[in-house]
C-alpha positions as semicolon CSV with decimal commas, in nm:
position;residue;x (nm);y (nm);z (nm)
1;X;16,300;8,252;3,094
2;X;16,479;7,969;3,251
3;X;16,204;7,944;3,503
4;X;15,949;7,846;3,199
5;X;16,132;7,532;3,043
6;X;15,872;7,296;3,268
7;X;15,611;7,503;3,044
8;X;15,834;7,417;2,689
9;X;15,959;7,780;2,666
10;X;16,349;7,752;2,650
11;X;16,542;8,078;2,590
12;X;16,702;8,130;2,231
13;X;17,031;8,100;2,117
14;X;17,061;8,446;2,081
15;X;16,971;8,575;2,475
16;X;17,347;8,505;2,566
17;X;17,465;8,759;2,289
18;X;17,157;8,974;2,383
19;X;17,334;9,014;2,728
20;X;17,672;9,075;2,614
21;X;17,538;9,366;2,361
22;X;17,316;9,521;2,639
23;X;17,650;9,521;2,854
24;X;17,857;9,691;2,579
25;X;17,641;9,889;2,319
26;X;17,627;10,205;2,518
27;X;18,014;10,230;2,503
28;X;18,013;10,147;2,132
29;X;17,721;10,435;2,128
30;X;17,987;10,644;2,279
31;X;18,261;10,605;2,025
32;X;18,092;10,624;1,760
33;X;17,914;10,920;1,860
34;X;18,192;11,127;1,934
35;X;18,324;11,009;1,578
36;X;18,051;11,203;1,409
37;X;17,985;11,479;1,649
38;X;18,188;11,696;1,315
39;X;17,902;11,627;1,104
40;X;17,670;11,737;1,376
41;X;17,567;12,012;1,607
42;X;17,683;11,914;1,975
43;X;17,987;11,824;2,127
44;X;18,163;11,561;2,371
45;X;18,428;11,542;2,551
46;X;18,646;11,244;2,615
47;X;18,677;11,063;2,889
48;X;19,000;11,147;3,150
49;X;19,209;10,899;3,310
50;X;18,996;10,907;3,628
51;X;18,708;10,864;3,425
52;X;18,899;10,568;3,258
53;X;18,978;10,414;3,565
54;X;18,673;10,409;3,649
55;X;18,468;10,235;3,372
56;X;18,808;9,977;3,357
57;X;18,715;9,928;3,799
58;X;18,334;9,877;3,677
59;X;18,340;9,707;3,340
60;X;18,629;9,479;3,319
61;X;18,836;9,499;2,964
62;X;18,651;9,856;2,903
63;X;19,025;9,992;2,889
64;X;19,221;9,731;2,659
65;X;18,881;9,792;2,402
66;X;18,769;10,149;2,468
67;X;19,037;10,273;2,659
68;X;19,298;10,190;2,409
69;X;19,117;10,393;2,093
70;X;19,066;10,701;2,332
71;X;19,402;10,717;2,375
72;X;19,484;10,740;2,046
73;X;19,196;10,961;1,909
74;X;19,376;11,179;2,198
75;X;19,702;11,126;2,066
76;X;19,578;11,243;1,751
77;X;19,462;11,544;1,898
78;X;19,107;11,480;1,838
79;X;18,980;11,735;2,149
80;X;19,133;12,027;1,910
81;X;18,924;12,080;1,622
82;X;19,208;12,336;1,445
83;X;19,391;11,970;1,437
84;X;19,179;11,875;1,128
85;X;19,158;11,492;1,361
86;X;18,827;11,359;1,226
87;X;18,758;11,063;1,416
88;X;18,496;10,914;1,218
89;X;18,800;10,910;0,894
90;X;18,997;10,675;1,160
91;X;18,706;10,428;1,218
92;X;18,683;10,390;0,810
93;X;19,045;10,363;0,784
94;X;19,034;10,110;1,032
95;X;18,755;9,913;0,828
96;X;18,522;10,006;1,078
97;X;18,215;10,119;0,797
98;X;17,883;10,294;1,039
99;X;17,580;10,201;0,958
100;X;17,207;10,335;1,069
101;X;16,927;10,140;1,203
102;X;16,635;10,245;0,986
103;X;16,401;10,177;1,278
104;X;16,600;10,352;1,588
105;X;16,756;10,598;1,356
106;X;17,048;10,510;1,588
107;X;17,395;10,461;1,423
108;X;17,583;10,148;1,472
109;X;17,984;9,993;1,372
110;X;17,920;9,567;1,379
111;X;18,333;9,556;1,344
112;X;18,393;9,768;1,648
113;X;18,141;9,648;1,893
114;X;18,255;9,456;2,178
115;X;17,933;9,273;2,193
116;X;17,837;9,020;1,925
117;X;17,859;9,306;1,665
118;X;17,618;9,086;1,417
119;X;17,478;9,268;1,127
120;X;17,136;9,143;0,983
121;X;17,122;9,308;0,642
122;X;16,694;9,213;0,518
123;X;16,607;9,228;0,209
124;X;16,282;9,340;0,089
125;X;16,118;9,341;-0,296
126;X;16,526;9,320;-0,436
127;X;16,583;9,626;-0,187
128;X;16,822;9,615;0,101
């Protein structure tokens, strides 16, 4: 876009944040999709310390965000279902409330994202 200012198109305020959520939101997909996969009908497994190493080695401060809630959900024994560990009761405990795009159907957590995280709540006819 930068390339078009000599035409009057400047990029918006928002394109920096843009970046940073296209950088993250796949990783925030992550967590909160192993959070519900009780509810559903599929399952994940976490991510070993290789694997951990390897997303800190290719996406610097992965491990002190991601990393460090793994480890814990692990702690918890979250990979044992008899443990009765639901991980998506430790994101609300946390204050971390998931929401659900109505367009993408995709689910979403604006307090854990390590992007800009912004929620943009419309209202429509006294509806939200």
């Amino acid at each position: 876009i930068g390339r078009l200012a000599k035409y009057g198109v400047n990029s918006p305020p928002s394109l920096r944040d843009a970046k940073k959520d296209a950088y993250w939101a796949h990783h925030d997909l992550f967590l909160i999709a192993y959070a519900l996969w009780p509810t559903g009908f599929f399952r994940l497994s976490l991510p070993d310390e290789e694997d951990m190493e390897w997303f800190e080695a290719n996406y610097p401060g992965w491990d002190a965000h991601y990393g460090k809630i793994l480890r814990e959900w692990k702690a918890l024994g979250c990979e044992d279902p008899s443990s009765g560990f639901i991980p998506v009761q430790w994101l609300i405990q946390h204050g971390h409330q998931i929401y659900v795009d109505r367009v993408s159907q995709v689910p979403f957590c604006p307090t854990l994202s390590k992007g800009s995280g912004s929620l943009r709540v419309h209202e429509f006819n006294g509806q939200r």
